[in-house]
Backbone atoms as SQL, in Angstrom:
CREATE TABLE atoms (id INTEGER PRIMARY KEY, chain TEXT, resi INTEGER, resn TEXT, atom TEXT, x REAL, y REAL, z REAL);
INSERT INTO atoms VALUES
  (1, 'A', 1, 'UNK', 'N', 10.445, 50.306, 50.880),
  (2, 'A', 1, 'UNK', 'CA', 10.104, 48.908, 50.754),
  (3, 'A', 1, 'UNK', 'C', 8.878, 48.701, 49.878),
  (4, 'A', 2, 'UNK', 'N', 8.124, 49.788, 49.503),
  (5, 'A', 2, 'UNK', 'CA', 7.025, 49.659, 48.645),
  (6, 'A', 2, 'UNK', 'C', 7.689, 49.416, 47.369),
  (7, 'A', 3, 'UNK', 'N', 8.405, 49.769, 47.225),
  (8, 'A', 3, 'UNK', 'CA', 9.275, 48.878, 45.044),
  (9, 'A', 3, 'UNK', 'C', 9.093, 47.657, 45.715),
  (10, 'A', 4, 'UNK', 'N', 9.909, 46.671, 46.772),
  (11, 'A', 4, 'UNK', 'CA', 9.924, 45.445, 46.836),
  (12, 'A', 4, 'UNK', 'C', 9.033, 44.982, 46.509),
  (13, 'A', 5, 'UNK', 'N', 7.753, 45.357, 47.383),
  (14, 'A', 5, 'UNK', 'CA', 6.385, 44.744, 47.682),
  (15, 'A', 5, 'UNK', 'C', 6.047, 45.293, 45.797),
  (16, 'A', 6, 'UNK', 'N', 5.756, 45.774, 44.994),
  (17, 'A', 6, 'UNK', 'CA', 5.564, 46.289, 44.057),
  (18, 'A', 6, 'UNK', 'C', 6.316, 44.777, 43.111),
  (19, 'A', 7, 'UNK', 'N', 7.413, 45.153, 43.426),
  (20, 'A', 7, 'UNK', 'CA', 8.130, 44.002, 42.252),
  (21, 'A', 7, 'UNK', 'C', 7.708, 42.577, 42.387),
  (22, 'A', 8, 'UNK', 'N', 7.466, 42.259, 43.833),
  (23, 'A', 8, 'UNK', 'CA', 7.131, 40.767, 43.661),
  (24, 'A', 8, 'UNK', 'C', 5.765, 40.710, 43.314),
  (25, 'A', 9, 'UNK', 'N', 4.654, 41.613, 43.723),
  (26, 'A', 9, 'UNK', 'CA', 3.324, 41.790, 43.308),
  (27, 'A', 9, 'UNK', 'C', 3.469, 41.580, 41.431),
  (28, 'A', 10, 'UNK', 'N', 4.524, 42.200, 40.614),
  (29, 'A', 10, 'UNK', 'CA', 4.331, 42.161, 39.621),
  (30, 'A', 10, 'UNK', 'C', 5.290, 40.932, 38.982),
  (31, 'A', 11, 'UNK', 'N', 5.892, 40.222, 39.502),
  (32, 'A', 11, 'UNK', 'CA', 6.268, 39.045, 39.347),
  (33, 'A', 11, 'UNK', 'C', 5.430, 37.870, 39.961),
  (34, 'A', 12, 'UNK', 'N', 4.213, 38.290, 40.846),
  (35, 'A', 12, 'UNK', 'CA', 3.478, 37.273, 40.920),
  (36, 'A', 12, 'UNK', 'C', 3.590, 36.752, 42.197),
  (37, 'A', 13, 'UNK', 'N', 4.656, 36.763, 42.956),
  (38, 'A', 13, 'UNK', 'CA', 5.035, 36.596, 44.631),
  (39, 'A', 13, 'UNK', 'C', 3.705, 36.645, 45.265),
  (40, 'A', 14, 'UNK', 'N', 3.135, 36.103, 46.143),
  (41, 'A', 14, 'UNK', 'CA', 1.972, 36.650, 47.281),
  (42, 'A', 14, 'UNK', 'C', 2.561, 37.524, 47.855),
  (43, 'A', 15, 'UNK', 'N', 1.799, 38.536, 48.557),
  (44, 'A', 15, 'UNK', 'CA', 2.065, 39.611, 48.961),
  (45, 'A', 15, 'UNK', 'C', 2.854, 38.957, 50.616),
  (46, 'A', 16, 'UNK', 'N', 1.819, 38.164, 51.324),
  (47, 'A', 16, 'UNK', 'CA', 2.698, 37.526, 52.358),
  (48, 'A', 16, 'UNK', 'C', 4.032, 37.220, 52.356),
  (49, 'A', 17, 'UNK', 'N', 4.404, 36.591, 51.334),
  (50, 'A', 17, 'UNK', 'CA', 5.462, 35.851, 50.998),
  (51, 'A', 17, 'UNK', 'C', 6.337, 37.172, 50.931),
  (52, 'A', 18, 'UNK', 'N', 6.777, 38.055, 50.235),
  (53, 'A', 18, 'UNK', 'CA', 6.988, 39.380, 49.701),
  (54, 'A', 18, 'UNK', 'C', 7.060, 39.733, 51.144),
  (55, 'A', 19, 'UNK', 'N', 6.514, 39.605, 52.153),
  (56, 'A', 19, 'UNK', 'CA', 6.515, 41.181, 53.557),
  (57, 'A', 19, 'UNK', 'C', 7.389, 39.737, 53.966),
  (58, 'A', 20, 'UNK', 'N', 7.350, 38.644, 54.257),
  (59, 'A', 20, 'UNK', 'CA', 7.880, 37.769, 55.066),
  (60, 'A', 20, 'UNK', 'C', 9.582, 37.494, 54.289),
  (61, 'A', 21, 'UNK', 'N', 9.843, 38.240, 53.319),
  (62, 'A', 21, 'UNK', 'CA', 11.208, 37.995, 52.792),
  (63, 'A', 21, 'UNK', 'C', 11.396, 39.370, 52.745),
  (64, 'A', 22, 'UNK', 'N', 10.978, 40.622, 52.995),
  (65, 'A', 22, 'UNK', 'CA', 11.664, 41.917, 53.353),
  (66, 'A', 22, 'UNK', 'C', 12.693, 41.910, 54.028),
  (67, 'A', 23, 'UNK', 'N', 12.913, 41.556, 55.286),
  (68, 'A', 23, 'UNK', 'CA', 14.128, 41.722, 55.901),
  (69, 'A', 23, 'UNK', 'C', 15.413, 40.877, 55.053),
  (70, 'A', 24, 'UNK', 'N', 15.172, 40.186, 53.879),
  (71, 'A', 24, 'UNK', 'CA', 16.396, 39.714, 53.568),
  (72, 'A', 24, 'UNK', 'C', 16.816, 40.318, 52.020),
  (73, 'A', 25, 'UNK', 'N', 15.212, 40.817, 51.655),
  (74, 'A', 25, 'UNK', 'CA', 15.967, 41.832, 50.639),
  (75, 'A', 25, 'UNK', 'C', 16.377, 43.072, 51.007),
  (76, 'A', 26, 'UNK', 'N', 15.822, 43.386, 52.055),
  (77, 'A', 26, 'UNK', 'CA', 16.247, 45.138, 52.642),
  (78, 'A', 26, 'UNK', 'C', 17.818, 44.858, 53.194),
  (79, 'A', 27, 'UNK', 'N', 18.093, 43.555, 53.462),
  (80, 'A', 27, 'UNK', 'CA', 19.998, 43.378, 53.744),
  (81, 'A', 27, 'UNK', 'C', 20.790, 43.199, 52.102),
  (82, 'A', 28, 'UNK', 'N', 20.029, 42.784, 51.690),
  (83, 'A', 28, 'UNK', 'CA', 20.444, 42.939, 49.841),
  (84, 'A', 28, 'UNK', 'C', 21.032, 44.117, 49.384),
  (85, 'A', 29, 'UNK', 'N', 20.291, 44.645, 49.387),
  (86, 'A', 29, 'UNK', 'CA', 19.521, 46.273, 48.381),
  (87, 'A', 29, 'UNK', 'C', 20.894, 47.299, 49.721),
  (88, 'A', 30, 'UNK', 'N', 20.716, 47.146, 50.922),
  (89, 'A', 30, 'UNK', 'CA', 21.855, 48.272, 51.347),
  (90, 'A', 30, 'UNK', 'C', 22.911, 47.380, 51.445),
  (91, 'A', 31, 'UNK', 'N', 23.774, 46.569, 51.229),
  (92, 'A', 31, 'UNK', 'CA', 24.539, 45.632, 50.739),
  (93, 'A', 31, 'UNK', 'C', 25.733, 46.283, 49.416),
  (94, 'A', 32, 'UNK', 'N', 23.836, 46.201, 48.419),
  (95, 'A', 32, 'UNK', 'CA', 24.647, 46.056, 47.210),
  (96, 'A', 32, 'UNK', 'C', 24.904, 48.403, 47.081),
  (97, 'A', 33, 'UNK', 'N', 23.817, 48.867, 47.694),
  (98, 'A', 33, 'UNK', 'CA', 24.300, 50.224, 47.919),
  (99, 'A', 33, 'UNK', 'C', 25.462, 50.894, 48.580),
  (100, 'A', 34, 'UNK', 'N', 25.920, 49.929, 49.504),
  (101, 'A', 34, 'UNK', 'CA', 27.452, 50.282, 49.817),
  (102, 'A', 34, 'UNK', 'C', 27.947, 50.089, 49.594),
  (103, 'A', 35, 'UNK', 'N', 27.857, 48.595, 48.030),
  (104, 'A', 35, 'UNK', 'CA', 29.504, 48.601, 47.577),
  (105, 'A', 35, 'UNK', 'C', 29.505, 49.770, 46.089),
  (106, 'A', 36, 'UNK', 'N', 27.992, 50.156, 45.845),
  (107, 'A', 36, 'UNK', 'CA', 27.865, 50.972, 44.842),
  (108, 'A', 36, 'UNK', 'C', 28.602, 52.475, 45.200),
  (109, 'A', 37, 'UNK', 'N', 28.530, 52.641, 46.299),
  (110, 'A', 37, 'UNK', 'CA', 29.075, 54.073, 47.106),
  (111, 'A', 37, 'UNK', 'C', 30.568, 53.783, 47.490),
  (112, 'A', 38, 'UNK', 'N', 31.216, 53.111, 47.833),
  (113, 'A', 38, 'UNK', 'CA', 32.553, 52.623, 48.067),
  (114, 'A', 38, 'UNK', 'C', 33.258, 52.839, 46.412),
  (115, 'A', 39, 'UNK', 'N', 32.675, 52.013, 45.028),
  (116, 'A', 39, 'UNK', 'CA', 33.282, 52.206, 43.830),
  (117, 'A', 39, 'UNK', 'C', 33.458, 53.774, 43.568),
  (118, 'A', 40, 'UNK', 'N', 34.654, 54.112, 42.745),
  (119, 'A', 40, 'UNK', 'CA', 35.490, 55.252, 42.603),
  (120, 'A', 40, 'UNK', 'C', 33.873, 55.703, 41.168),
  (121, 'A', 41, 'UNK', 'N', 33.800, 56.575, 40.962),
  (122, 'A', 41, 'UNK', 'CA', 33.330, 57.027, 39.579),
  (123, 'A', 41, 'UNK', 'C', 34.198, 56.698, 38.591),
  (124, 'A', 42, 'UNK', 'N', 33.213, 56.717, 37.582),
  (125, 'A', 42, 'UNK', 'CA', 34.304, 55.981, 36.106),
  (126, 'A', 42, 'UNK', 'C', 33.931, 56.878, 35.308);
């Protein structure tokens, strides 16, 4: 979770704001990693 906090720090986010929207990017991010692991290799 330190990239998150990292990325919004460097997009400018408050850091509050950033820890108080973790739980909805950490449902994002393994989301978009299981449909990345489900796709066949190309």
């Amino acid at each position: 979770m330190s990239a998150a906090l990292a990325l919004g720090d460097a997009l400018g986010v408050p850091s509050l704001a950033t820890a108080e929207l973790l739980p909805v990017i950490e449902a994002v991010m393994v989301a978009k990693l299981n449909e990345q692991m489900e796709r066949p290799d190309v």
